[in-house]
NUPAKE-421805 format. One line per field, with one value per residue (C-alpha): x, y, z. Coordinates in Angstrom, 1 decimal. Example, Ala and Ser with C-alpha at 12.3 -4.5 7.8 and 13.67 -1.06 7.14 Angstrom:
<nodes>
xx (12.3; 13.7)
yy (-4.5; -1.1)
zz (7.8; 7.1)
</nodes>
This chain:
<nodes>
xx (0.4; 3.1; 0.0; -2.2; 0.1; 0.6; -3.2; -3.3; -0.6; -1.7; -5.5; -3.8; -2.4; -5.2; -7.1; -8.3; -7.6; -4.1; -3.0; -4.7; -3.0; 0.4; -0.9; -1.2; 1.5; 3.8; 2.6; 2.8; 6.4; 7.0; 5.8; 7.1; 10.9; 10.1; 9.3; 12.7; 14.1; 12.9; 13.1; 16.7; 17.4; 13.6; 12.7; 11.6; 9.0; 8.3; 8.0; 5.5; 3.6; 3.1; 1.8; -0.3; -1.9; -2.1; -4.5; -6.4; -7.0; -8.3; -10.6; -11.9; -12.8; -13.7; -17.6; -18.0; -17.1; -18.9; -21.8; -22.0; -20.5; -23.7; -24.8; -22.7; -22.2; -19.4; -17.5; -17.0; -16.2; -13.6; -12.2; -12.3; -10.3; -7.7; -6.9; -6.6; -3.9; -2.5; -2.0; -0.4; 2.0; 2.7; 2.8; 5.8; 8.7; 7.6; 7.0; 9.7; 8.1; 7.1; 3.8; 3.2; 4.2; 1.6; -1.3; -0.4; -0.8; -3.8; -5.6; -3.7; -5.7; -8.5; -8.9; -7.7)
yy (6.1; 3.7; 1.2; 4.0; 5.1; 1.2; 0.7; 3.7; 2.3; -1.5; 0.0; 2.4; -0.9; -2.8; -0.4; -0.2; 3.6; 3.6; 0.7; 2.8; 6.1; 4.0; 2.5; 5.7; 7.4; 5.1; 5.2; 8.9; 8.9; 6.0; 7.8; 11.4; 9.5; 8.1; 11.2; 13.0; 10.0; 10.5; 14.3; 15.0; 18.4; 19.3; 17.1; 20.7; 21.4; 17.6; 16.9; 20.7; 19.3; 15.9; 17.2; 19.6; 16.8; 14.7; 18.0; 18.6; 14.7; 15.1; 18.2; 16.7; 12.9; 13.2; 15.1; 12.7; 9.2; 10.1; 11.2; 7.3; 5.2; 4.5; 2.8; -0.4; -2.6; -1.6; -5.1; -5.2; -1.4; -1.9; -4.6; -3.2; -0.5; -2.1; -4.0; -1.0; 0.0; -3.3; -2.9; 0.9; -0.8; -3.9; -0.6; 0.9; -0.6; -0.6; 3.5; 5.2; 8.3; 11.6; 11.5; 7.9; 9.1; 11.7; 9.8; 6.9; 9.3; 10.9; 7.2; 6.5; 9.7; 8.8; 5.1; 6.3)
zz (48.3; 46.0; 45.9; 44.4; 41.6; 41.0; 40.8; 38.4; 36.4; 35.8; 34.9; 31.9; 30.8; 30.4; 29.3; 25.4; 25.0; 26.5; 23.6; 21.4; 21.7; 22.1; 18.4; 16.8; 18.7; 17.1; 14.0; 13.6; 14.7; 12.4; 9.2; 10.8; 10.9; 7.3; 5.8; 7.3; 6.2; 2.2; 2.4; 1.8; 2.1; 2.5; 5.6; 7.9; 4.6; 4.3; 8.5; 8.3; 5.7; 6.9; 10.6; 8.2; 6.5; 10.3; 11.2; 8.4; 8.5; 12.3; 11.4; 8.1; 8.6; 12.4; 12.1; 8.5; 10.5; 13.5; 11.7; 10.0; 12.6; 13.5; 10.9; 11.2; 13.7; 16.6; 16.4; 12.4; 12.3; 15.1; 13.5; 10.0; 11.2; 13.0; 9.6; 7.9; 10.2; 10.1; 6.2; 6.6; 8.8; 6.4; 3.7; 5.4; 4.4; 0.8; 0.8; -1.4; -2.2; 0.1; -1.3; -0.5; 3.5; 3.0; 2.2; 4.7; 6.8; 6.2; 5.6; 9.1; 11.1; 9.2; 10.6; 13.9)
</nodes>
């Protein structure tokens, strides 16, 4: 039984979705822990607003990308987008507003 669970284990790890969702996982509690940081005495509005946004982002972008990922080629797409998270990270430490947090995050759910 141990030798299943270990199988199980070392395929999640390998496995392109499981870095992904560990990618944007971070990422959301990065920017979540940055706007609480910037917020002051309004970081339960700013957190609500920001996991607003993360939603609306999800709902909004999802059925327009899907609807023209088809039209480029997987590789460059995949790659494209991967950069553009690469840059929201490199963005982070330069973020000094609550707005800014808001929009990384909705570009963020938006490449994801």
């Amino acid at each position: 039984m141990g030798s299943i669970r270990a199988a199980r284990v070392s395929e999640c790890q390998g496995s392109p979705e499981c870095g992904l969702v560990c990618r944007k996982g971070l990422a959301t509690v990065a920017l979540g822990l940055l706007a609480f940081q910037l917020a002051g005495n309004q970081e339960g509005a700013v957190l609500g607003t920001a996991l607003a946004i993360k939603m609306v982002a999800y709902v909004g972008v999802a059925p327009v990308a899907s609807a023209f990922t088809h039209l480029l080629p997987r590789r460059t797409l995949l790659v494209s987008l991967d950069v553009v998270r690469v840059v929201i990270a490199l963005l982070l430490p330069f973020v000094t507003q609550v707005w800014q947090v808001y929009l990384l995050i909705f570009v963020c759910v938006g490449v994801g």
